[in-house]
Chimera marker file (.cmm) of the C-alpha trace (Angstrom):
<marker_set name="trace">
<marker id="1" x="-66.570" y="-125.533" z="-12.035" r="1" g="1" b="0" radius="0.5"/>
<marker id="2" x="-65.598" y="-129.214" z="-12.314" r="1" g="1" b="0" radius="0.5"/>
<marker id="3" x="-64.690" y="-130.353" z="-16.257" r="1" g="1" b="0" radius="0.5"/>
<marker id="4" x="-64.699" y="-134.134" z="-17.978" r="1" g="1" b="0" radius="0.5"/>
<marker id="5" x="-62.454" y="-134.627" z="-19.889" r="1" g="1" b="0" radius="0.5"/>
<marker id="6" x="-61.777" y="-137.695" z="-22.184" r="1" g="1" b="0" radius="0.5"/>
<marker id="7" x="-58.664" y="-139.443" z="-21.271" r="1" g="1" b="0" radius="0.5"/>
<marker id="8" x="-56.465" y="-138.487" z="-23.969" r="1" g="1" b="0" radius="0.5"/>
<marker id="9" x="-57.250" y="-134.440" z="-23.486" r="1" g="1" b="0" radius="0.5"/>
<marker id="10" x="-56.414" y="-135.351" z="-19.556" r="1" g="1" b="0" radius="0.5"/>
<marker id="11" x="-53.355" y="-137.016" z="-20.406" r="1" g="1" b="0" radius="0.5"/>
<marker id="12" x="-52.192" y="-133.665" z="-22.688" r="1" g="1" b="0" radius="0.5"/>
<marker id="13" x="-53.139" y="-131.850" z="-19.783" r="1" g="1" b="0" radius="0.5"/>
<marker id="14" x="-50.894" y="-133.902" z="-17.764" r="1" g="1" b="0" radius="0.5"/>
<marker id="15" x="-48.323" y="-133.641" z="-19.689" r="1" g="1" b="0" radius="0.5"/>
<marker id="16" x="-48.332" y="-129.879" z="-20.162" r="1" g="1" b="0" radius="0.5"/>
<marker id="17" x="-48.290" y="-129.343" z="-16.051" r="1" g="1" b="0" radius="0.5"/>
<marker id="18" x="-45.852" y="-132.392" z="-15.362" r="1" g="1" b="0" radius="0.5"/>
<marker id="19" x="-43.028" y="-130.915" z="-17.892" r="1" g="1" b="0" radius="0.5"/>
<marker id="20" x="-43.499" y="-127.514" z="-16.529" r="1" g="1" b="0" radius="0.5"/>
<marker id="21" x="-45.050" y="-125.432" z="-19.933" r="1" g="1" b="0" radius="0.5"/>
<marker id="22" x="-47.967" y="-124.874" z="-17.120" r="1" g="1" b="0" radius="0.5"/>
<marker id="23" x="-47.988" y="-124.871" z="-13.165" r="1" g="1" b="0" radius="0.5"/>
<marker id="24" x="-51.764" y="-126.689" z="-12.988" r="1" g="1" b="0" radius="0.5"/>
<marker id="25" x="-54.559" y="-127.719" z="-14.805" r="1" g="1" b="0" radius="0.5"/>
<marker id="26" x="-55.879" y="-125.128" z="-14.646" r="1" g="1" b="0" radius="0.5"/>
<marker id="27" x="-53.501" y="-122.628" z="-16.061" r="1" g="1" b="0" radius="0.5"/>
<marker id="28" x="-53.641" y="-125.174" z="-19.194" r="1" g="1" b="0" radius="0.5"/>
<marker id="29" x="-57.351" y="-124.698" z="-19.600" r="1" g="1" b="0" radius="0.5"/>
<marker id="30" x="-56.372" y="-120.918" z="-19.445" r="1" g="1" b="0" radius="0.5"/>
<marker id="31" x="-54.231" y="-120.678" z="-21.913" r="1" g="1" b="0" radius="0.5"/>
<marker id="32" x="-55.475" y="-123.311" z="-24.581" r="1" g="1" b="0" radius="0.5"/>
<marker id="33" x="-59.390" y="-121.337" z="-24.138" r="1" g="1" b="0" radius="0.5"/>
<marker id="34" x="-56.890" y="-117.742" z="-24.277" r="1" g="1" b="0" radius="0.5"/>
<marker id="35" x="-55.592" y="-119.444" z="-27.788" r="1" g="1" b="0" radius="0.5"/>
<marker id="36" x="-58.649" y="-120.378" z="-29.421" r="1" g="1" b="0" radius="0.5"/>
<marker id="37" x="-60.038" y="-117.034" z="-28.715" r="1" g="1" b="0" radius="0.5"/>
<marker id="38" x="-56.891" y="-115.478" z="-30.729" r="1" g="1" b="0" radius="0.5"/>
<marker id="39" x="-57.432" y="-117.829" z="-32.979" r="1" g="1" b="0" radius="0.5"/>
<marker id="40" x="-61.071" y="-117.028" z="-33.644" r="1" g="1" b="0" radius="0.5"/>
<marker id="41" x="-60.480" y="-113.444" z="-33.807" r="1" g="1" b="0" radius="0.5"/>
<marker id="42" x="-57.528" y="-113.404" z="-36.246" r="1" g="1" b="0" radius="0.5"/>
<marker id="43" x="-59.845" y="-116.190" z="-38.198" r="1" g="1" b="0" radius="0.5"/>
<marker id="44" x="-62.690" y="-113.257" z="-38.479" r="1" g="1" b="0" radius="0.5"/>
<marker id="45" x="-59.544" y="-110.324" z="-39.089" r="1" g="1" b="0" radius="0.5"/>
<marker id="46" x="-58.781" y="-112.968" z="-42.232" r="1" g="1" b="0" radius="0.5"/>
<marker id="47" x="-62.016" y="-113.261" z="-43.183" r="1" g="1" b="0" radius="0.5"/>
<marker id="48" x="-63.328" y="-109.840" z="-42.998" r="1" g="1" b="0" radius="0.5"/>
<marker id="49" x="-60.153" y="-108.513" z="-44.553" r="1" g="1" b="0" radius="0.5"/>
<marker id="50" x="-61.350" y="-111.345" z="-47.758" r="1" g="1" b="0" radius="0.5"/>
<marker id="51" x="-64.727" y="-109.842" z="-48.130" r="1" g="1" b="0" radius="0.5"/>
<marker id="52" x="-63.370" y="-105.878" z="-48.505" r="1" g="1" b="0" radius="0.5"/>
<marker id="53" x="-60.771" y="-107.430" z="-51.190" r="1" g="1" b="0" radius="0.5"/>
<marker id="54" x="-63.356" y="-109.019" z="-52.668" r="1" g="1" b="0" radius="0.5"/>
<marker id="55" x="-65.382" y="-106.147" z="-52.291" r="1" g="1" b="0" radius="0.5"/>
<marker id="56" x="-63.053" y="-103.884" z="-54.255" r="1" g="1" b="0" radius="0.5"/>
<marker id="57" x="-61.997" y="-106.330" z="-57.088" r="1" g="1" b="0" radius="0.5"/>
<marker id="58" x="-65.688" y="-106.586" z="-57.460" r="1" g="1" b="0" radius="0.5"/>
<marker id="59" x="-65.635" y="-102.956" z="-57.889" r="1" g="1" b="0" radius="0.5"/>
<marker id="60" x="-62.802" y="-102.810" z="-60.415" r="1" g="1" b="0" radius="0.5"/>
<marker id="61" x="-64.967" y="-105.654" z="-62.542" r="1" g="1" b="0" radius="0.5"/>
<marker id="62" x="-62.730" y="-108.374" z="-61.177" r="1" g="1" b="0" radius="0.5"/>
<marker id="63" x="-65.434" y="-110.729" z="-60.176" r="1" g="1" b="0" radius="0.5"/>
<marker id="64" x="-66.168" y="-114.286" z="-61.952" r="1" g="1" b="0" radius="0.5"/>
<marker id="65" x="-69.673" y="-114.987" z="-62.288" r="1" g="1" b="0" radius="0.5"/>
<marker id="66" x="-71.298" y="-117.486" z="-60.510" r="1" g="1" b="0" radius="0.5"/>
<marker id="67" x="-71.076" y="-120.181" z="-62.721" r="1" g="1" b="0" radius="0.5"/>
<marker id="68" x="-67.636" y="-119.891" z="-63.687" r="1" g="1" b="0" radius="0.5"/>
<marker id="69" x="-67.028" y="-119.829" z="-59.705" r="1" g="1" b="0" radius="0.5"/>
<marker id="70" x="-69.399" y="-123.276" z="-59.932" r="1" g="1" b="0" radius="0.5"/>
<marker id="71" x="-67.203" y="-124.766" z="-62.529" r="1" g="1" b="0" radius="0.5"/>
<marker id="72" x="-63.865" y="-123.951" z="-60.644" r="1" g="1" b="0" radius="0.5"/>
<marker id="73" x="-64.859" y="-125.772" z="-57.869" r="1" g="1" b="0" radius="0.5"/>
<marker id="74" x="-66.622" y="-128.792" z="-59.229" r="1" g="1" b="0" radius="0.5"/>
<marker id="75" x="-63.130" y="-129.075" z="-61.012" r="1" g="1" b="0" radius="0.5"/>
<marker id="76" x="-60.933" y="-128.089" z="-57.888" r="1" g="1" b="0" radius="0.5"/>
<marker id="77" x="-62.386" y="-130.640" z="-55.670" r="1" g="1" b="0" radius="0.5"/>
<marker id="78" x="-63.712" y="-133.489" z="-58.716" r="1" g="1" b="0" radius="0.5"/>
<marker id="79" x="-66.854" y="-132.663" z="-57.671" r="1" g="1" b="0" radius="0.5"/>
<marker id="80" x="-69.500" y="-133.807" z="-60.557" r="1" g="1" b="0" radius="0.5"/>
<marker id="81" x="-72.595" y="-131.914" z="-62.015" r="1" g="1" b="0" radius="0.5"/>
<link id1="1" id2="2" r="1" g="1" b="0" radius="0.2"/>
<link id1="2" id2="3" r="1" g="1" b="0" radius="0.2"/>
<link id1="3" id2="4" r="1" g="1" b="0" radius="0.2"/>
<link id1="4" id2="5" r="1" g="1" b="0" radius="0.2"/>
<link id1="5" id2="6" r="1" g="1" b="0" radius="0.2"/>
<link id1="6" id2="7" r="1" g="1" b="0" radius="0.2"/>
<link id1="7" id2="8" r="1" g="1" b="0" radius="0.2"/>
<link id1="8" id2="9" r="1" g="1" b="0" radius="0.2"/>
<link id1="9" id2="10" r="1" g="1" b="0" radius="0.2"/>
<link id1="10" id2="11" r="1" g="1" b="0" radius="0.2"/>
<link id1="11" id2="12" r="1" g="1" b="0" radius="0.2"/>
<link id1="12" id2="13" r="1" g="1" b="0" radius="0.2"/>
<link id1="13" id2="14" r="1" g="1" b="0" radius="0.2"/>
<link id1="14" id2="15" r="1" g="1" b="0" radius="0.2"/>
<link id1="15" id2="16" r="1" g="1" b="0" radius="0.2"/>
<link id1="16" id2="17" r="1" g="1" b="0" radius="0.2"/>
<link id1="17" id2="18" r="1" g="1" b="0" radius="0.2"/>
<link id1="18" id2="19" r="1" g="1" b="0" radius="0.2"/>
<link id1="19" id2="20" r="1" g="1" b="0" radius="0.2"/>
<link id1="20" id2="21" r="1" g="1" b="0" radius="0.2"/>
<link id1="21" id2="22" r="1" g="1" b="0" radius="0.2"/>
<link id1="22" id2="23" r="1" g="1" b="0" radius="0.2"/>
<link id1="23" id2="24" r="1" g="1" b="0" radius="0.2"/>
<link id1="24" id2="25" r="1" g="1" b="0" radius="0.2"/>
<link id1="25" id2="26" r="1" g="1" b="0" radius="0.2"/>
<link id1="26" id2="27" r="1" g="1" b="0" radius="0.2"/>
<link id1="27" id2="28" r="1" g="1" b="0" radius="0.2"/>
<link id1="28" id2="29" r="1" g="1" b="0" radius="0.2"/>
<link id1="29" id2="30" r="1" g="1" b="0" radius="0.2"/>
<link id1="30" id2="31" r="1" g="1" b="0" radius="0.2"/>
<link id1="31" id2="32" r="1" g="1" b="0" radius="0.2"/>
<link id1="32" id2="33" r="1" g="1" b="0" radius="0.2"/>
<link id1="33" id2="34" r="1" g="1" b="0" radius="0.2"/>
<link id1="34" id2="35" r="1" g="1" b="0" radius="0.2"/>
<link id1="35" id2="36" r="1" g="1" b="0" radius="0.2"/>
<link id1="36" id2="37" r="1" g="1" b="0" radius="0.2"/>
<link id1="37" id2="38" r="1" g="1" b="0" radius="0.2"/>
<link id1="38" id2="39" r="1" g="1" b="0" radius="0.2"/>
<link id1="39" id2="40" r="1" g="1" b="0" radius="0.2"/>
<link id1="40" id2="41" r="1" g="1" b="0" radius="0.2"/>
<link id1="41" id2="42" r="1" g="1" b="0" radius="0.2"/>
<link id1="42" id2="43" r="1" g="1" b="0" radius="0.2"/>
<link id1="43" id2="44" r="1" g="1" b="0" radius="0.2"/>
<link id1="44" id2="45" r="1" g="1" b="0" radius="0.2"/>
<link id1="45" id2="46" r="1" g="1" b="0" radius="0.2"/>
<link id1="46" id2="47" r="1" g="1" b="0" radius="0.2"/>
<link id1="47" id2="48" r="1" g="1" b="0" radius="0.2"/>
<link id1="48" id2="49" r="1" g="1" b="0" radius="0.2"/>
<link id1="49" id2="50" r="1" g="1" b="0" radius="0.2"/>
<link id1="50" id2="51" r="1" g="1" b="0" radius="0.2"/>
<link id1="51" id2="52" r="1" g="1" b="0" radius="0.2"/>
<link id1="52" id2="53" r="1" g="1" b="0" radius="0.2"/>
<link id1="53" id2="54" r="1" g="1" b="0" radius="0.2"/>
<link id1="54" id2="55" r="1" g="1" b="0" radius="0.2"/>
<link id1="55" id2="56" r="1" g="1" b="0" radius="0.2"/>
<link id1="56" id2="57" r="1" g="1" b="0" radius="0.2"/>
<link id1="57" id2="58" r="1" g="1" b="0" radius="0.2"/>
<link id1="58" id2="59" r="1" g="1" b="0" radius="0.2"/>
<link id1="59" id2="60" r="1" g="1" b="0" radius="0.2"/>
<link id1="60" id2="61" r="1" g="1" b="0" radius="0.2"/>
<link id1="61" id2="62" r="1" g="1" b="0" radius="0.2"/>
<link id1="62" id2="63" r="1" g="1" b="0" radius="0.2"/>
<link id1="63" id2="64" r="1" g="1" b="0" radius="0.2"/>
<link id1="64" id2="65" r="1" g="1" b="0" radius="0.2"/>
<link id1="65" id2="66" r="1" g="1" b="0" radius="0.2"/>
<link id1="66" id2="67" r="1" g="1" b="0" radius="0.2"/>
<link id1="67" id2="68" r="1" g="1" b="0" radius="0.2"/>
<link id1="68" id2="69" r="1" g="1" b="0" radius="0.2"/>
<link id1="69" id2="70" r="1" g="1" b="0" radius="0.2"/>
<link id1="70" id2="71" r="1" g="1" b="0" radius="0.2"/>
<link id1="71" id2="72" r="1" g="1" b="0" radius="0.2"/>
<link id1="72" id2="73" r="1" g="1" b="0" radius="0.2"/>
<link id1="73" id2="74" r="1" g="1" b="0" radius="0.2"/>
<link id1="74" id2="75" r="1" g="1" b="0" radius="0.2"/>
<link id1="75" id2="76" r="1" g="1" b="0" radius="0.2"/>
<link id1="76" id2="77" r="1" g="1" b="0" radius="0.2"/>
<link id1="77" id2="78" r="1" g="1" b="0" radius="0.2"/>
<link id1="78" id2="79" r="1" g="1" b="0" radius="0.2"/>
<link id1="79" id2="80" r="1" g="1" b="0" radius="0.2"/>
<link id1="80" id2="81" r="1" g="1" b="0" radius="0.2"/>
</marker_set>
């Protein structure tokens, strides 16, 4: 498999094999696709361990309605109505 990339990734992966973090090119490819898979799956361990606390404050009559939820982030991020 033959990969393009733009010259500033290629320089990066230059870099990374000519100070000796990686052997070849390839090895870089490795493990920057082997990081962004850990990085997905803690992502969805995050996000999945969000919902169930959500989940149980919900439960315990934690939850903000909708529209108070609405109003927190209109304000949060000066978003207007």
């Amino acid at each position: 498999m033959n990969i393009l990339l733009n010259p500033e990734l290629e320089k990066l992966v230059v870099e990374k094999v000519r100070s000796g973090e990686c052997e070849t090119p390839e090895a870089v490819v490795r493990e920057a696709l082997h990081l962004l898979l850990e990085w997905n799956a803690q992502v969805l361990r995050e996000s999945r361990e969000a919902v169930k606390r959500a989940i149980k404050q919900s439960e315990r009559g934690e939850g903000i309605s909708l529209e108070e939820f609405d109003e927190r982030m209109r304000s949060k991020y000066g978003i207007p109505r």
